[in-house]
C-alpha positions, 0 to 999 in steps of 0.5 A, a space after each residue: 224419397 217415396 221409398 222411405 215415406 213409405 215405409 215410415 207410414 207402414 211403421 206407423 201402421 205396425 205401431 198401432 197394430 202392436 197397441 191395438 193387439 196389446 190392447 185387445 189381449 188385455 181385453 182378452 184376459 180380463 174376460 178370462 179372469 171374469 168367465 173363470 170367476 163367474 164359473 166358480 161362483 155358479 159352481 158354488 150356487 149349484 152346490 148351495 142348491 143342491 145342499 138347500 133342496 136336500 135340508 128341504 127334502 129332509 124337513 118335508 119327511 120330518 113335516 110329514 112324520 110330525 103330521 102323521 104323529 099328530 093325527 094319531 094322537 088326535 086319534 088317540 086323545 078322541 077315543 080317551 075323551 069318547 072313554 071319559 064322557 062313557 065313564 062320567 055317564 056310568 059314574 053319574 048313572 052309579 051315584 044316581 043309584 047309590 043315592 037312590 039305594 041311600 034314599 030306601 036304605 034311610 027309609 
């Protein structure tokens, strides 16, 4: 009869928008587990970030103190060899007058 015709194709309809949903809420799930595992693992490069640029942070002050340390050195080493070429010249001047005096002293 029409009736059961008719009703045998709404079942039909029914069955496959049974499989569609149960399709779709796979779907549905897999995008779930994928967003929640890709929030994990930005969370952890945001962390990762955050603990590189404070080690980068550190080794920028630990640079700069280096830098500073070695300009006073620098500083230091350019006095002492000012005072060294300053005491060789005095020394130099001293044994020219020892021999001189050595000179007068023989004669």
């Amino acid at each position: 009869s029409h009736a059961d015709r008719y009703t045998r194709h709404t079942d039909r309809h029914t069955s496959h928008a049974d499989r569609y949903t149960r399709h779709t809420d796979r779907h549905t799930s897999h995008t779930d587990r994928y967003t929640s595992h890709t929030d994990r693992y930005t969370s952890h490069t945001d962390r990762y970030t955050s603990h590189t640029d404070r080690h980068t942070s550190h080794t920028d002050r630990h640079t700069s103190h280096a830098d500073r340390y070695t300009s006073h050195t620098d500083r230091h080493t350019s006095h002492a060899d000012r005072y060294t070429s300053h005491t060789d010249r005095h020394t130099s001047h001293a044994d020219r007058y020892t021999s001189h005096t050595d000179r007068h002293t023989s004669h």
